[in-house]
C-alpha positions as a printed Julia matrix, in Angstrom:
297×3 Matrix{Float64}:
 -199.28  -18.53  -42.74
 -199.9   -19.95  -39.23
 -200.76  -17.11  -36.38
 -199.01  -17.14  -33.54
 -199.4   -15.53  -30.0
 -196.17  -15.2   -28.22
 -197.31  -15.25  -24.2
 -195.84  -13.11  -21.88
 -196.22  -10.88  -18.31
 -196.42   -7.58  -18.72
 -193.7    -7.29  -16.13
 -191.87   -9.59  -17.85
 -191.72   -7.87  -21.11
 -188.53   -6.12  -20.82
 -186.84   -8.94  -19.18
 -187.43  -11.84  -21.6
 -184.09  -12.31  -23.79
 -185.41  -14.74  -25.63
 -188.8   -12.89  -26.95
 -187.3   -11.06  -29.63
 -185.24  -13.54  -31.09
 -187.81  -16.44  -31.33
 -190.55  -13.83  -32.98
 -187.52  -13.24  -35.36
 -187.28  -16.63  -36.25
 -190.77  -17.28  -36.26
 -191.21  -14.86  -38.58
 -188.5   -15.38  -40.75
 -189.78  -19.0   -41.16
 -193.19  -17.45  -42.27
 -195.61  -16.97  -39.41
 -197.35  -14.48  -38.35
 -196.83  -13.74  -34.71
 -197.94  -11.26  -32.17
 -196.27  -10.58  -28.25
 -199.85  -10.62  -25.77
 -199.75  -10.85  -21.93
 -201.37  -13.78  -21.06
 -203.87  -11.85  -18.57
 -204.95   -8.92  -21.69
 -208.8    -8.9   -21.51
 -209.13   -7.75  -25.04
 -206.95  -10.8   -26.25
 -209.22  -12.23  -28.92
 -207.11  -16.06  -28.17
 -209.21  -17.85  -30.55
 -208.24  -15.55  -33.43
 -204.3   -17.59  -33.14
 -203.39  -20.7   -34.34
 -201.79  -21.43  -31.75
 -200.62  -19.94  -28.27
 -197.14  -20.68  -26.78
 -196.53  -19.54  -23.62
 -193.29  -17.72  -22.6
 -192.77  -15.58  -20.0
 -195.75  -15.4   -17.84
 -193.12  -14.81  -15.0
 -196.12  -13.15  -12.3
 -198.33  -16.09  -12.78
 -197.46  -17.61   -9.16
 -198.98  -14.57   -7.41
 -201.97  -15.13   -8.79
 -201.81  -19.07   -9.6
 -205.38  -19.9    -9.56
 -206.2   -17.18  -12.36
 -203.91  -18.04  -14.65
 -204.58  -21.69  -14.4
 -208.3   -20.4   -15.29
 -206.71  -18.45  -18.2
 -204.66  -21.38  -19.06
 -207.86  -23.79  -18.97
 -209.83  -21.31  -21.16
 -207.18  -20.69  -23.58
 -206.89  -24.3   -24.53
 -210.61  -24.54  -25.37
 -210.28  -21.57  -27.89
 -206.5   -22.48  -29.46
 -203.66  -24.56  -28.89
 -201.65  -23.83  -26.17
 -198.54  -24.79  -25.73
 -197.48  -26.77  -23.54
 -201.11  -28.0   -23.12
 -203.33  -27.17  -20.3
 -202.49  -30.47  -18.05
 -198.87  -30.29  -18.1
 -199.11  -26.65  -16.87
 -200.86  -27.22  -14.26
 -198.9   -31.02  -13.0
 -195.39  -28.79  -13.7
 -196.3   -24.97  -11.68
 -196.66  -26.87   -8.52
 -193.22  -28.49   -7.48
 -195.1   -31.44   -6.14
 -194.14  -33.15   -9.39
 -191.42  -34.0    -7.8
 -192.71  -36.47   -5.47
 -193.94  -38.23   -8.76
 -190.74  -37.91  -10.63
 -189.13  -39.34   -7.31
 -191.39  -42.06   -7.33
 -190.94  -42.88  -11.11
 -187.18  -43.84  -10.31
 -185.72  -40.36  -10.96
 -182.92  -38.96   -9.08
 -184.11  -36.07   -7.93
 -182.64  -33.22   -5.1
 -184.37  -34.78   -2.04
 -187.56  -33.26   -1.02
 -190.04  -32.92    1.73
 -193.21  -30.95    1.82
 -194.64  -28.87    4.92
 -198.27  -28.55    3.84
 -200.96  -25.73    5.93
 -202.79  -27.02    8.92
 -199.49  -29.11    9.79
 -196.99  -28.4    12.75
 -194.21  -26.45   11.02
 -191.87  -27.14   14.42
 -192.08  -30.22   14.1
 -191.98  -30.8    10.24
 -188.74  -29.17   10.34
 -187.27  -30.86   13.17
 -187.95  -34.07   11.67
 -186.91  -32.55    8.37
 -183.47  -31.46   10.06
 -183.08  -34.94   11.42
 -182.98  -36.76    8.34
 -180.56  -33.99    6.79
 -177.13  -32.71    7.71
 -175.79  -29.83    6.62
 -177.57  -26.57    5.11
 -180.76  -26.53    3.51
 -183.18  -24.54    1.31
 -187.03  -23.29    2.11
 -189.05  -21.97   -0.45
 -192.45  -22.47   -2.04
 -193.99  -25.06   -3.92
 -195.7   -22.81   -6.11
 -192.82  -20.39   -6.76
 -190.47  -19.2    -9.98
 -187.22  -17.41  -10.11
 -186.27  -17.97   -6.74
 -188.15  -15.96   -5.31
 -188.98  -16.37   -1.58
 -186.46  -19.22   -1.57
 -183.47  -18.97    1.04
 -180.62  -20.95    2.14
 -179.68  -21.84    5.6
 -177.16  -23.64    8.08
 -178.12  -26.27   10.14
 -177.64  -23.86   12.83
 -180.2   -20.87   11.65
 -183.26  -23.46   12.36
 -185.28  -20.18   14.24
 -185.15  -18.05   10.93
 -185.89  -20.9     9.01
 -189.22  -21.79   11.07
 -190.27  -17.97   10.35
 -189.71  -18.33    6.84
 -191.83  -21.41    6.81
 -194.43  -19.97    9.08
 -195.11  -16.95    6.89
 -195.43  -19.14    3.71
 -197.91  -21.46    5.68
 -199.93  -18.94    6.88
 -200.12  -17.29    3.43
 -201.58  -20.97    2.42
 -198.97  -21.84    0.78
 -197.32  -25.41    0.77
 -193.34  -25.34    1.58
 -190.85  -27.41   -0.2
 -187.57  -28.03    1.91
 -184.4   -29.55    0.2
 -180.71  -30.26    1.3
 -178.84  -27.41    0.03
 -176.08  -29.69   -2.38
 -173.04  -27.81   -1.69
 -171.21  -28.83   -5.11
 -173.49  -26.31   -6.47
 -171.24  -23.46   -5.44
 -168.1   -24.95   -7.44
 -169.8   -26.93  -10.4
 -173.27  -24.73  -10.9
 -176.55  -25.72  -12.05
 -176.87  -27.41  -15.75
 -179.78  -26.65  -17.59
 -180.81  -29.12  -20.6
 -182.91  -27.83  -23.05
 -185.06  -29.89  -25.59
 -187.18  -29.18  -28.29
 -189.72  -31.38  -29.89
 -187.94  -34.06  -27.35
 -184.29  -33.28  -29.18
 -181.89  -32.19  -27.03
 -180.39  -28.6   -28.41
 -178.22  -26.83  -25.77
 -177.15  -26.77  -22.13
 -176.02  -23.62  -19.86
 -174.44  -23.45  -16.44
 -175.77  -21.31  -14.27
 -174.05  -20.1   -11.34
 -175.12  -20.47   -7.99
 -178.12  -18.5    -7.02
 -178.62  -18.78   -3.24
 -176.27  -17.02   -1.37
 -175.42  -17.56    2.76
 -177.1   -14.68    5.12
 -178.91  -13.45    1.56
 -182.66  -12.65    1.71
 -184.96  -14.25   -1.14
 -185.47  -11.42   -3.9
 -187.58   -8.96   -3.79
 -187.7    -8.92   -7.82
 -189.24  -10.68  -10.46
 -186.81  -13.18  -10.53
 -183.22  -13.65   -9.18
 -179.98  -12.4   -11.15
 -178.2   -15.09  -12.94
 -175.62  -15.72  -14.21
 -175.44  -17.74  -17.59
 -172.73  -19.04  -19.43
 -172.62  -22.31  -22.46
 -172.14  -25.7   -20.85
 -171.08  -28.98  -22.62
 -173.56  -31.52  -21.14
 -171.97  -34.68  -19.72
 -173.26  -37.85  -20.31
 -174.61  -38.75  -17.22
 -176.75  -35.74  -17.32
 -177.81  -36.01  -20.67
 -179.1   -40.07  -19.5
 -180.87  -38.06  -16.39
 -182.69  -35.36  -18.24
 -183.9   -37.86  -20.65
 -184.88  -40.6   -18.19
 -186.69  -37.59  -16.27
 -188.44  -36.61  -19.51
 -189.54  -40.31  -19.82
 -191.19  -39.8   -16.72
 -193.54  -37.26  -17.69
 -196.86  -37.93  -17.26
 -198.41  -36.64  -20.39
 -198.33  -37.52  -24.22
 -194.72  -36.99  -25.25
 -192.81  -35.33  -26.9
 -193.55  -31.79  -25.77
 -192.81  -28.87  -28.21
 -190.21  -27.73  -24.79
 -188.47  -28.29  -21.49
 -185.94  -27.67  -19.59
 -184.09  -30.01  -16.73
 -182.08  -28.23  -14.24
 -179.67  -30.13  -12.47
 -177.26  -29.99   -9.73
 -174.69  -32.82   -8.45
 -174.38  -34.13   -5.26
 -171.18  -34.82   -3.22
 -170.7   -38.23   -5.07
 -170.57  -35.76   -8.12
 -173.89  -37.69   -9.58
 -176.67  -35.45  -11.0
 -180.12  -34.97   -9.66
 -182.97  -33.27  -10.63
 -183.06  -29.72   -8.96
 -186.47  -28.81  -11.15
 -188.4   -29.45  -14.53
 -189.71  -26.64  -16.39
 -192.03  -27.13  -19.13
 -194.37  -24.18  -18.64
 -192.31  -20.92  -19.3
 -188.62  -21.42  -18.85
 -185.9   -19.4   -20.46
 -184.24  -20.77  -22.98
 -181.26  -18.98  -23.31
 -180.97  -18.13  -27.32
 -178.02  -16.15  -26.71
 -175.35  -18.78  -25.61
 -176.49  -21.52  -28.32
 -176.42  -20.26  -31.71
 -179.04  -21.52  -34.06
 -181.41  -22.74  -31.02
 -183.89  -19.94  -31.76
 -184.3   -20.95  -35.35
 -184.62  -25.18  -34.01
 -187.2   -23.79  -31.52
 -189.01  -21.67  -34.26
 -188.97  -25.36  -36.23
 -190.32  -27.42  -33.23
 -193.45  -24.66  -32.7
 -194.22  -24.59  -36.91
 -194.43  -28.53  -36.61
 -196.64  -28.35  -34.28
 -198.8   -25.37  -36.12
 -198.8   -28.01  -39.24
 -200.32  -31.15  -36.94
 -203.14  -28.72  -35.3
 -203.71  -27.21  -39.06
């Protein structure tokens, strides 16, 4: 009976949707699992099998200690996904390499600390029409991300001041407006088999602060993938630069105003998977995780 250590945030813990159900199915397949915040000092890791991180939602206030937790972890079990992917896929600076692999991504431009946020921005704002988005590179649930019009370019320099001089790199992306009709779609694969999309709905709203909670409220529904997107999210899984395929990921996606996809983010270190509007996914995750309990047995 393989032991398994569900990861999580103690913040988090009331918030995951898909915790319960996977430890169901996990269970019901015949391991023995066990819910532990990833930052628990009287964890005993090496004790599990293996280590599968979930909802370690807080980790990008504190980034640097759980990458140390992360690193340490995958010395004493397995943790999935491993160590290197984690840390290449919590700083959104993978998208410059998925760019660079061919990828159609949402375009992107980094402010880094130390450089002239003015004039980033201006040259930013040159090269882009329309609204756009600030927020961190090291940041989850859209959280201290924000939306603006061309016009708001003062509120948008604060925004990116305060994240600089909190030493934190700034991503800034065109804000695609057929998001507001058509949604984000989110692909999810297991084991590198595709298993269910969701839309969600728009997240960023005009004149609307980032959130002050853990994460923003969505809103989910089941999507049908199309094609097209099915061909991106696997060409953008291609691109990975690690051993494929991982035991999970998800591609979010948004299309632009030819109505193509692009790549809005990857997540492969604790996205939701969204068990509730895809029956039978929590059992073909629970399958993907045992298969990989089997290879590291």
């Amino acid at each position: 009976m393989p032991t398994i250590a569900l990861v999580t945030a103690r913040a988090a813990r009331g918030l995951d949707d898909d915790l319960s159900p996977l430890q169901t199915a996990l269970q019901d397949a015949g391991a023995n699992v066990s819910i532990v915040d990833w930052d628990d000092a009287s964890a005993d890791w090496g004790r599990f099998d293996l280590a599968l991180l979930r909802s370690t939602w807080d980790y990008t206030d504190r980034l640097a200690e759980f990458l140390g937790w992360a690193q340490q972890v995958g010395s004493q079990t397995h943790l999935l996904n491993p160590f290197d992917v984690v840390r290449w896929n919590t700083d959104k600076h993978y998208l410059r390499d998925l760019a660079n692999a061919g990828v159609a991504t949402v375009p992107s431009e980094f402010i880094e600390p130390g450089q002239n946020a003015a004039a980033e921005l201006d040259r930013f704002q040159v090269s882009h029409d329309g609204e756009f988005v600030v927020k961190p590179a090291i940041g989850a649930g859209s959280r201290d991300a924000q939306r603006y019009m061309r016009t708001q370019r003062d509120p948008a320099l604060v925004h990116v001041q305060r994240l600089l001089d909190a030493g934190r790199s700034v991503l800034l992306q065109p804000y695609l407006e057929r998001v507001d009709e058509h949604g984000e779609t989110a692909l999810i694969y297991f084991g590198g088999v595709f298993s269910h999309a969701i839309r969600k709905g728009p997240l960023l709203k005009r004149d609307e602060g980032p959130t002050r909670a853990l994460f923003a409220a969505e809103h989910i529904s089941a999507r049908v993938a199309e094609p097209e997107e099915l061909r991106l999210a696997e060409q953008t899984l291609a691109a990975i630069p690690f051993a494929q395929p991982l035991t999970y990921a998800r591609v979010d996606l948004i299309h632009d105003a030819r109505h193509a996809p692009r790549v809005l983010e990857l997540e492969l270190t604790e996205p939701s998977l969204f068990f509730a509007h895809a029956p039978g996914s929590a059992q073909r995750f629970a399958k993907a995780v045992l298969a990989r309990c089997v290879y590291v047995l």
